[in-house]
BABA-358853 format. One line per 8 residues: number of its first residue (from 1); their letters; for each residue x negated, y negated, z of C-alpha. Coordinates in pm, whole numbers, plus 32768, in hexadecimal, padded with zeros to 4 digits. Layout:
N
NUM) A) X Y Z  ...
***
This chain:
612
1) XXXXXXXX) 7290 73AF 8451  72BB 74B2 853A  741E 74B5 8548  7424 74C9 83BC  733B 75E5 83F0  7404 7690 84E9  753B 7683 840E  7467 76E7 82C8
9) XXXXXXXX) 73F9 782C 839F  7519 785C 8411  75D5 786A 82BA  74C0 792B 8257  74E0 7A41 8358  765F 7A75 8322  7618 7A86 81A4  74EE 7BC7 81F9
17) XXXXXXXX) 7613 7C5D 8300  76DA 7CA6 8202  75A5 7CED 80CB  74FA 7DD1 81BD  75F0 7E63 8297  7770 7E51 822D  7739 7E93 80D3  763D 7FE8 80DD
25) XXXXXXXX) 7733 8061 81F6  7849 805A 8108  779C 80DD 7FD9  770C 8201 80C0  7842 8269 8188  7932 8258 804F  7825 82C1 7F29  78EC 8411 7F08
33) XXXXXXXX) 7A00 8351 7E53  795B 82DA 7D3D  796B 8389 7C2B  780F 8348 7B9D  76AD 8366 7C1F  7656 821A 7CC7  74D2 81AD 7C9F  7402 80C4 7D13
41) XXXXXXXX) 744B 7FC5 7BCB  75FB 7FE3 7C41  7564 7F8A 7D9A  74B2 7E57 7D1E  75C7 7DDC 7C29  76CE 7E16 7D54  7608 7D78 7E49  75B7 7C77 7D8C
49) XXXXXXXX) 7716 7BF6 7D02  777F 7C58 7E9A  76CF 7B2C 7EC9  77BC 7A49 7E2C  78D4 7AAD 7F38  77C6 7AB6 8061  774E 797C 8052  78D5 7910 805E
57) XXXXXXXX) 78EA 79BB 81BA  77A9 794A 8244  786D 77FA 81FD  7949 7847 82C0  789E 78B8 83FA  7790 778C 840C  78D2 7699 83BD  7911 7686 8555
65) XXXXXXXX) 7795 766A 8599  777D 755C 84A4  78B2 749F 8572  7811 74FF 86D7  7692 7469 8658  7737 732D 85DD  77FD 732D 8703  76B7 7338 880A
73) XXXXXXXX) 762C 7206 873E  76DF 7160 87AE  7750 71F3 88F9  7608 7279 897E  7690 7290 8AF0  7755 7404 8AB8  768A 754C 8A7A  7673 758D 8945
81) XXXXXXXX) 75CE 76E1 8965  76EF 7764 8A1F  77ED 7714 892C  7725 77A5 8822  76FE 78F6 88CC  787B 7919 88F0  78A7 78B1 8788  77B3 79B9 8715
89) XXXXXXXX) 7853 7AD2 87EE  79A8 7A99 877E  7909 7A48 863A  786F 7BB7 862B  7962 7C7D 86AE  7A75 7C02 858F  7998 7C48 848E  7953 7D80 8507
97) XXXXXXXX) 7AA5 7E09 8537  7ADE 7DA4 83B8  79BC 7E23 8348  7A00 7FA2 83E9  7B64 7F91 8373  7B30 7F5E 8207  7A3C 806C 820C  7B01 817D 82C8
105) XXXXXXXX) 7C3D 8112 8208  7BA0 8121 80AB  7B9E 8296 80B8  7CF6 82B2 80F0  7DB3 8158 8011  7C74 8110 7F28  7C9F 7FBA 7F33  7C00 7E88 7FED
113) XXXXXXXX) 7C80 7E36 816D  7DC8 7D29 8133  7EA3 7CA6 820D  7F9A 7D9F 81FA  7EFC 7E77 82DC  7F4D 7D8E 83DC  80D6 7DFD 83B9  8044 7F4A 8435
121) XXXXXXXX) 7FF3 7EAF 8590  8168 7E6E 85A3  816C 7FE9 8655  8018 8048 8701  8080 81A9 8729  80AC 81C0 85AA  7F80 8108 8530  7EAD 8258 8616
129) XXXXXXXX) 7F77 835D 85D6  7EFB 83B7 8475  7D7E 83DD 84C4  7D08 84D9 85D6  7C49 846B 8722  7B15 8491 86A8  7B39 83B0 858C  7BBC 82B1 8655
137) XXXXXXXX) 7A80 82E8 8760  799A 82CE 8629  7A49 8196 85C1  7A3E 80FA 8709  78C6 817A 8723  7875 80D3 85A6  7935 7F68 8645  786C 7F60 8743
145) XXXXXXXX) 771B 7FA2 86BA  7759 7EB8 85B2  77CB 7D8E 866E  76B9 7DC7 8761  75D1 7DC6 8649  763A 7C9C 85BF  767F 7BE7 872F  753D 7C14 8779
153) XXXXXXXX) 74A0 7B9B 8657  758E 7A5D 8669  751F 7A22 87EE  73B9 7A33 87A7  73D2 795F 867A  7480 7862 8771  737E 7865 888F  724D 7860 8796
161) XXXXXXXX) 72D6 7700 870E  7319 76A6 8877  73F8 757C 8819  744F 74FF 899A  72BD 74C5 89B2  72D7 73C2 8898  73C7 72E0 88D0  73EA 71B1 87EE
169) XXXXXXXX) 73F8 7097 88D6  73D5 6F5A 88CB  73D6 6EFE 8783  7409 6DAA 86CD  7562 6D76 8610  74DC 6DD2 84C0  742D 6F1E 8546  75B2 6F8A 85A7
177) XXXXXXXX) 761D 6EFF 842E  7508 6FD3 83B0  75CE 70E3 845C  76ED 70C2 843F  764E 70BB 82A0  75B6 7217 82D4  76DA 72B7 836A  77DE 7232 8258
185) XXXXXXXX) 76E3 72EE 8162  76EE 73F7 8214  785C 7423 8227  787E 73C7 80C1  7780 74D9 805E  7815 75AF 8172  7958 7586 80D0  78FD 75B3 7F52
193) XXXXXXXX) 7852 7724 7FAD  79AB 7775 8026  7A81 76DD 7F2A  79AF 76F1 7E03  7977 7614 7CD6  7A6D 768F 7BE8  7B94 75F8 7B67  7C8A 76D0 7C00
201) XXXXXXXX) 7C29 7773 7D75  7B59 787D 7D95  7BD2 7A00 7DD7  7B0C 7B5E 7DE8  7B29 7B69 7C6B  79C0 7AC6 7C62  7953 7BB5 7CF1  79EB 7CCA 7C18
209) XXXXXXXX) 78D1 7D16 7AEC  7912 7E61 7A41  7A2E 7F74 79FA  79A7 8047 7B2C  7AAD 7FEF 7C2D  79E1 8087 7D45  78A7 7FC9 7CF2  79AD 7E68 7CF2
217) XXXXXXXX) 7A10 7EC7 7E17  78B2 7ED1 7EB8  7854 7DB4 7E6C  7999 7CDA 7EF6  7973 7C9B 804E  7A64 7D13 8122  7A9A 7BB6 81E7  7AC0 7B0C 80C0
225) XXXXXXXX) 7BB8 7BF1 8039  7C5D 7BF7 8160  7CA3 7A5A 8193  7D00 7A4A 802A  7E1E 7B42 8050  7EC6 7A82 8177  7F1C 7983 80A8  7F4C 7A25 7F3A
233) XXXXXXXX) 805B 7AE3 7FC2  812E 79DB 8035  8136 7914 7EB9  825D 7A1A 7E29  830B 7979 7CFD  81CB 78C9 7C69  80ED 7A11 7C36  809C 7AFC 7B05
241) XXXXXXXX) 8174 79C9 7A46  80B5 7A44 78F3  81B7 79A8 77ED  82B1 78D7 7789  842B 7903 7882  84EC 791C 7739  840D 7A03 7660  83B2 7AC1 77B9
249) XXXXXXXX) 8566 7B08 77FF  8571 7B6E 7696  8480 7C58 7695  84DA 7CCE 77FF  867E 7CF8 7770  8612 7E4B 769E  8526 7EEC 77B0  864C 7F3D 78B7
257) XXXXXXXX) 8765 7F43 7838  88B2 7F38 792C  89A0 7FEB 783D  89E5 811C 77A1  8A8B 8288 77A4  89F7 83B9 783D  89E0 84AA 772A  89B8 85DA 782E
265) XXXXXXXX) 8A70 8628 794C  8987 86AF 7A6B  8A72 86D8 7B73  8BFF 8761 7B92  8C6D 8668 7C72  8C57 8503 7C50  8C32 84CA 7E00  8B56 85BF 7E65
273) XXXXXXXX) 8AEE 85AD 7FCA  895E 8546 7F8C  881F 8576 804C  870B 84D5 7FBF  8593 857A 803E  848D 8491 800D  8374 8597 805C  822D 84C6 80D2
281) XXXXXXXX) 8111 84DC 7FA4  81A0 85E2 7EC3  8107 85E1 7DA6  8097 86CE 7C92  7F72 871F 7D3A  8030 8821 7E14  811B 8886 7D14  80CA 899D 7C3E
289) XXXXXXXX) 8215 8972 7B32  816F 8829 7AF4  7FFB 8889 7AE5  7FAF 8890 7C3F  7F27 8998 7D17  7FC8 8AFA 7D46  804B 8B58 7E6E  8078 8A0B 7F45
297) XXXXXXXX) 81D4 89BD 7F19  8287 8B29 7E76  83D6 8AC2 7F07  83DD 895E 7E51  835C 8A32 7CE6  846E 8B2C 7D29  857D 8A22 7D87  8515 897A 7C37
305) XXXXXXXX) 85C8 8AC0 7B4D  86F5 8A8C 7C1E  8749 88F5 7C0F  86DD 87D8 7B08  856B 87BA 7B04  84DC 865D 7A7C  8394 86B2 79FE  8319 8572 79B4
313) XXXXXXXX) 8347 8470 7AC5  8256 8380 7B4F  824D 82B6 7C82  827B 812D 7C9B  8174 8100 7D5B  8070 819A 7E7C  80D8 8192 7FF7  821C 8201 8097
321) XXXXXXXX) 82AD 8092 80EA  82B1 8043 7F3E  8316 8190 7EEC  8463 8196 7FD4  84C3 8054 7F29  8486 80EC 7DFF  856C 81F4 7E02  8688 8169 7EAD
329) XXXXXXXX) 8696 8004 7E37  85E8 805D 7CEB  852B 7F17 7D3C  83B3 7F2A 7CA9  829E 7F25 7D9D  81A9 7DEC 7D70  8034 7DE5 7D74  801D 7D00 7E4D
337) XXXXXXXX) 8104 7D00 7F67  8203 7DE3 7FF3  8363 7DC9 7FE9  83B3 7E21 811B  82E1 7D07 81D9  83A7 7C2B 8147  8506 7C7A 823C  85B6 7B59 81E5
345) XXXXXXXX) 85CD 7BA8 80A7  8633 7D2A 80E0  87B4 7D04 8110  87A1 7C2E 7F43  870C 7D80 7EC5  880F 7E86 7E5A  87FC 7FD1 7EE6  8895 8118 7EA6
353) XXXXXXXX) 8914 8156 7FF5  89B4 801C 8002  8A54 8041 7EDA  8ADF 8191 7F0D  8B41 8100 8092  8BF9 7FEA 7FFE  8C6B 8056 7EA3  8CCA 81C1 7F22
361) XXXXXXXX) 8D09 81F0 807F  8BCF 82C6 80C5  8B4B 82C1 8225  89D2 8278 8219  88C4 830A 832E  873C 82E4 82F4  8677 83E8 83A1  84F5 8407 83FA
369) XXXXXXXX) 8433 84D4 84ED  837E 83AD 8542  834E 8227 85A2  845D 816E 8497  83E3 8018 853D  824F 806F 847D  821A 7F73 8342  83BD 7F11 8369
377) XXXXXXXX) 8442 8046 8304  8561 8008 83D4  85A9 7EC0 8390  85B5 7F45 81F1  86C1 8079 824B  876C 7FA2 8306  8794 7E74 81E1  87CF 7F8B 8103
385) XXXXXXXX) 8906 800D 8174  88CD 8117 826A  89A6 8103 8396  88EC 81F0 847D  877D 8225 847A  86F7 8357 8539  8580 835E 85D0  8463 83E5 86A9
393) XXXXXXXX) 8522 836E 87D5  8659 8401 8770  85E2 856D 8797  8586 863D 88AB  8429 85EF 8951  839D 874F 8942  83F1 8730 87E7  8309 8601 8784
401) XXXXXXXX) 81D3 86F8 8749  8107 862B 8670  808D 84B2 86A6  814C 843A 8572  827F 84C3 8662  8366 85F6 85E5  830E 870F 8511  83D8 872D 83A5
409) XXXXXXXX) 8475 88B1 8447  8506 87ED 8579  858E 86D2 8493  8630 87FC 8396  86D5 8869 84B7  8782 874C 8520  87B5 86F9 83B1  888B 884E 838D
417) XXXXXXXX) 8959 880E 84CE  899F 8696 8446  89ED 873C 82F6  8AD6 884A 83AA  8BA4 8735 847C  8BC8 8631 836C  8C93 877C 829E  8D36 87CF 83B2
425) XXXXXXXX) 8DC0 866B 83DC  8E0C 8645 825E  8D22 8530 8220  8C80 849A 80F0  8B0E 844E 815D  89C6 83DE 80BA  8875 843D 8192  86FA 83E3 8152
433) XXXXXXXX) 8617 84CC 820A  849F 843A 81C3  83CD 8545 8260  8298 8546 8338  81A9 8692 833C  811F 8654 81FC  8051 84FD 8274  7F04 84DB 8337
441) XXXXXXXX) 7E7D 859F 83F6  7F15 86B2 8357  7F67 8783 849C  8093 884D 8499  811C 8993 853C  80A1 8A64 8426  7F50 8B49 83A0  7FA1 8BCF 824B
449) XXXXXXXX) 7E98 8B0F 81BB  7DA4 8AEF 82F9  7C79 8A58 8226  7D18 8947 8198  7DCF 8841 826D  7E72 8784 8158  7EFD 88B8 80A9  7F62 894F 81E3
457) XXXXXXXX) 8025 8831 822E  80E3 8826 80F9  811A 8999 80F0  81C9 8962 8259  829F 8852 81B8  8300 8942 80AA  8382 8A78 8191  8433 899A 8284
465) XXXXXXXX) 84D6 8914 8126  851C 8A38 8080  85BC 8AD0 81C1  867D 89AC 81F6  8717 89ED 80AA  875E 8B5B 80BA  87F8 8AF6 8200  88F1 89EC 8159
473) XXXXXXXX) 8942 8AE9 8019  89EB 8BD7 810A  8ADE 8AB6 81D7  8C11 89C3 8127  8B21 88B0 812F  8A57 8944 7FF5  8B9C 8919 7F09  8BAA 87AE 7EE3
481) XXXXXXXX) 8A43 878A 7F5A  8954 86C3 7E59  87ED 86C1 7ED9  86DF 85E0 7E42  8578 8633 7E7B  8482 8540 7E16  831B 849E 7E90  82D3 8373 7F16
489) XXXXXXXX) 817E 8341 7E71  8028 841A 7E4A  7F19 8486 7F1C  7D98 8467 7EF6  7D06 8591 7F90  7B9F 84F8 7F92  7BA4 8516 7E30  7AA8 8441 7D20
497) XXXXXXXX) 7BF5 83DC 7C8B  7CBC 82AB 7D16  7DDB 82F2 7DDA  7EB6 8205 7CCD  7E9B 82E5 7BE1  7F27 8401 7CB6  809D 8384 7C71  814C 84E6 7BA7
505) XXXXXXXX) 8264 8525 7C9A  8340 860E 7C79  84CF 8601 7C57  85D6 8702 7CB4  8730 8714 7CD7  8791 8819 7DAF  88F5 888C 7E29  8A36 8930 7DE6
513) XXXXXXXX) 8AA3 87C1 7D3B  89A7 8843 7C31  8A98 88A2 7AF1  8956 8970 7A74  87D8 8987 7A8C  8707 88C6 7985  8582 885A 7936  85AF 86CA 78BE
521) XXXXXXXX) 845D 8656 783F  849E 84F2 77CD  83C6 840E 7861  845F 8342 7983  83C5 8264 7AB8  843E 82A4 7C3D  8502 8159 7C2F  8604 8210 7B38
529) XXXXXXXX) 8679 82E3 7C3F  87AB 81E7 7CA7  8827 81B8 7B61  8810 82F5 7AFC  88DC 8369 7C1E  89DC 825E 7BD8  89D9 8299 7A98  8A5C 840B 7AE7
537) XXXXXXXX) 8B3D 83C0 7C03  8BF6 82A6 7AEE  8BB9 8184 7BE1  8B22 8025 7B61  8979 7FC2 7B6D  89A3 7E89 7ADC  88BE 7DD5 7C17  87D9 7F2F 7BF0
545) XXXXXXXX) 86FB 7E45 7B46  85B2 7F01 7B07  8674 8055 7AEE  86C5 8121 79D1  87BE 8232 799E  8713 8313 78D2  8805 8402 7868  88F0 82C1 778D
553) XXXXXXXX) 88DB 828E 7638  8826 8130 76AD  86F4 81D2 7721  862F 81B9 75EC  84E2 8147 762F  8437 8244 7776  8333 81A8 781C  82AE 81A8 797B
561) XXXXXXXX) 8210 8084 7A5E  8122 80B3 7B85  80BB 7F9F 7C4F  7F79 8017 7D40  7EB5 7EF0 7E13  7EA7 7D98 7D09  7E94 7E99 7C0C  7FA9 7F96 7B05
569) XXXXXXXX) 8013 80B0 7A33  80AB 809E 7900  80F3 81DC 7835  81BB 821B 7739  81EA 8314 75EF  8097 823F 7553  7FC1 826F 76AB  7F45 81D3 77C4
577) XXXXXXXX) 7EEB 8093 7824  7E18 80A9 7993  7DF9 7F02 79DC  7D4E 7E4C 7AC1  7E08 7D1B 7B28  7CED 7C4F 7BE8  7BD0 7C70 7ACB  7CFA 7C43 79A8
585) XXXXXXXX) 7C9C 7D7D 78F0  7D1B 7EEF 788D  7BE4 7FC8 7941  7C63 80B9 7871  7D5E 812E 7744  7D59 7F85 76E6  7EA9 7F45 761B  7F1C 7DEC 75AA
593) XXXXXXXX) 8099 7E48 75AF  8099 7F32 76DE  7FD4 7E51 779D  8111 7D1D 76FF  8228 7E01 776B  8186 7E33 78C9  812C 7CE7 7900  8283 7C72 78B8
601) XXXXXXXX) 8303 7D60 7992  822B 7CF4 7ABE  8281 7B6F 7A61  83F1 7BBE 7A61  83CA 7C5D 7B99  8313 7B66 7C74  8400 7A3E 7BBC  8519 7B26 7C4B
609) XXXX) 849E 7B5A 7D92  843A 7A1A 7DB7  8599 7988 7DA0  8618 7A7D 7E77
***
């Protein structure tokens, strides 16, 4: 009995860690987000369906105990006590480091810990770079209080059993049967608080319990959340699988349609020499022609009356590594995994530098003040067609200024050189610049706006850009130049509102390949981009897939998809759909045929990917 006991407390004690301590820590540090006022009745009915999920990772941390106790049974002669204190550091420690890191990071992605961030450890510089020192002390500070706290309570739960004092010696053969009984029933009741008693396997949906996404994401516990992800994003081809294959490709034919005619002509060359700027988190926060703020970004509003200005775009989805894909293989981001973790697969999606490489003899270059090798940047630009890629370590060493690496000024600069010598030399050339300044921590070589970080940042971004382009319209360059200027995704700035729906980008063509400036206000998603551009330069997207070219006579029906963590999007002329993917609902704007169209999207997608 007192090894049962132990056990039972033992569960028990994990179960409070994470009622009394994980879960108030979370609410407290990230209450600021939620958009309503949280009482003690949300705490209770979060707490309480919390439980569901807790009791799954106290499971999982008495699972070894249970394996060491049956163990000593029957092996009394090794110390048990020992083993069990190593356990429960290790034990502590883990948890811990979970624990802080879904509660710093909820501030910034507003979603559970997954195992994606692990990709991020691929480049330790990186992963720090965003957050100041202090942060990172405080975060260090929180680990270590934490796992102390719950290391100590673990090793005094240990020596008050004292297990090594009461060995179980000497027993007849049926008080070993009896045993070996009570430890089978252990395991198997171990095992069914992990797994669960439903028909299909459990997931943090059972814990999900009302259209408050922040109070759903309370109550899942991080651990939990974080072992179901390893293995959810490894099944492609057999999620979001809503319908029927043949009704789902019928239905799927009309959305995207490959063909059709341009019925305007944006440009007055069919090969422009192209530079694509995906500027970090631009959004319509900062943008005053779209609703934003005055004053942040002048040069970008004033830039707007002299190129073609699509007023109505919307992201594909909510960090930088989706978004890239996005716009240059028009390839939908996925709730649930990222593209670009998958590598193998890279070099089967199409891609607009590739195609222009191949299809056009453009010479490709992909260019970033910082670390290409963070979340496999690099390994995307280099499947998708870009022969050169350009980096922190590329650059001058006085000129890395910031810990994310090189300042967007330094980068313009080298960008106006490349631009000058590839003239020079007569050559046809296609260029993605994804810039830097605009990211965490926000620091940059800059004060117009010295009380606000954030806006400061971005108003940086915008004078090295609009200098950059009064530099080009006075060289040969700016003739045949065409210069796209898009987002990658939005920004939460600590805002009640979730950072998914932050996803109005703008769009701007820029460049003396302009025929004429124009305001377009049809609705159109980021992943149109390629075919768009195709479309214009008379070259082929038949393999552009999830990409529209929304100046043909095809595009008929304008709609917009945006995939944030297991979650969407879907807007179109009727309204908007905001759907949560784990609890099966619309949290808001519910819509049985633009919640159909976007599931068939997503299950055309995933089949696709899948197969790739």
């Amino acid at each position: 009995m007192l090894y049962l006991a132990f056990l039972f407390a033992h569960f028990c004690l994990c179960t409070l860690f994470f009622q009394l301590v994980q879960r108030p820590l979370f609410c407290i540090y990230n209450k600021r987000l939620c958009a309503v006022t949280i009482t003690i009745r949300d705490i209770a009915a979060f707490s309480w369906h919390g439980l569901y999920t807790d009791v799954k990772v106290a499971g999982y941390m008495t699972a070894f105990p249970v394996l060491l106790v049956w163990a000593y049974t029957h092996f009394p002669a090794f110390d048990i006590t020992g083993w069990l204190i190593v356990y429960e550091v290790v034990n502590a420690i883990v948890i811990a480091l979970l624990c802080v890191a879904d509660t710093a990071l909820y501030r910034f992605w507003q979603f559970k810990i997954e195992a994606s961030v692990l990709h991020y450890l691929r480049s330790i510089k990186g992963t720090f770079a965003s957050v100041q020192a202090s942060y990172i002390i405080l975060a260090i500070l929180a680990i270590v209080s934490i796992a102390a706290l719950l290391m100590a309570a673990l090793i005094a739960l240990v020596n008050a059993f004292d297990l090594s004092a009461h060995p179980l010696m000497n027993l007849p053969w049926w008080g070993h049967l009896l045993v070996v009984v009570a430890a089978l029933v252990v395991v198997a009741v171990i095992y069914c608080v992990i797994r669960g008693l439903h028909h299909h396997p459990d997931s943090p949906v059972y814990s999900y319990y009302c259209n408050i996404q922040f109070f759903n994401h309370c109550a899942v516990n991080p651990v939990y959340n974080f072992i179901y992800s390893i293995h959810v994003n490894d099944d492609i081809g057999s999620q979001f699988q809503a319908f029927d294959a043949g009704f789902c490709q019928e239905r799927f034919a009309s959305l995207y349609p490959t063909k059709g005619t341009p019925q305007i002509q944006l440009l007055n060359t069919d090969r422009p020499n192209i530079l694509v700027i995906i500027w970090e988190s631009l959004y319509d926060h900062f943008i005053e022609s779209l609703g934003g703020k005055s004053g942040v970004t002048p040069n970008f509003d004033r830039l707007t009356e002299e190129g073609v200005y699509f007023t109505n775009c919307w992201a594909g989805s909510f960090r930088t590594d989706r978004g890239i894909v996005c716009i240059l293989s028009g390839y939908l981001g996925m709730p649930t995994t990222s593209v670009v973790i998958h590598t193998k697969k890279l070099p089967s999606l199409p891609a607009l530098p590739r195609t222009l490489r191949d299809k056009a003899g453009y010479e490709t270059t992909a260019v970033h003040g910082g670390e290409l090798k963070i979340f496999h940047k690099a390994d995307y630009y280099w499947a998708s067609g870009h022969d050169l890629l350009v980096e922190e370590k590329n650059f001058q060493r006085d000129d890395t200024d910031v810990r994310w690496g090189v300042q967007d000024g330094k980068v313009y600069e080298w960008l106006a050189d490349d631009i000058a010598k590839k003239t020079q030399e007569g050559k046809r050339w296609f260029t993605t610049f994804q810039t830097l300044s605009s990211h965490e921590p926000f620091r940059v070589p800059y004060s117009r706006i010295p009380d606000n970080d954030v806006d400061n940042s971005f108003a940086y971004a915008d004078e090295v850009f609009g200098q950059f382009v009064e530099q080009l319209k006075n060289t040969p360059a700016w003739k045949d130049l065409l210069i796209v200027v898009t987002g990658d995704h939005g920004l939460n700035v600590n805002e009640a509102t979730a950072s998914d729906r932050n996803s109005h980008i703008p769009l701007l063509l820029l460049g003396g390949a302009v025929r004429k400036p124009m305001k377009i206000d049809t609705l159109i998603n980021q992943t149109d981009i390629a075919a768009t551009l195709l479309g214009q330069m008379g070259l082929s997207h038949d393999d552009f897939i999830f990409s529209r070219d929304v100046l043909a006579d095809s595009y008929t029906y304008p709609f917009a998809l945006h995939s944030y963590n297991n979650g969407f999007i879907f807007r179109d002329a009727t309204g908007v759909t905001y759907y949560d993917n784990v609890s099966q609902q619309a949290l808001e704007g519910a819509d049985a045929k633009r919640e159909e169209t976007a599931k068939v999207i997503l299950q055309t997608l995933y089949t696709d990917f899948g197969k790739r």
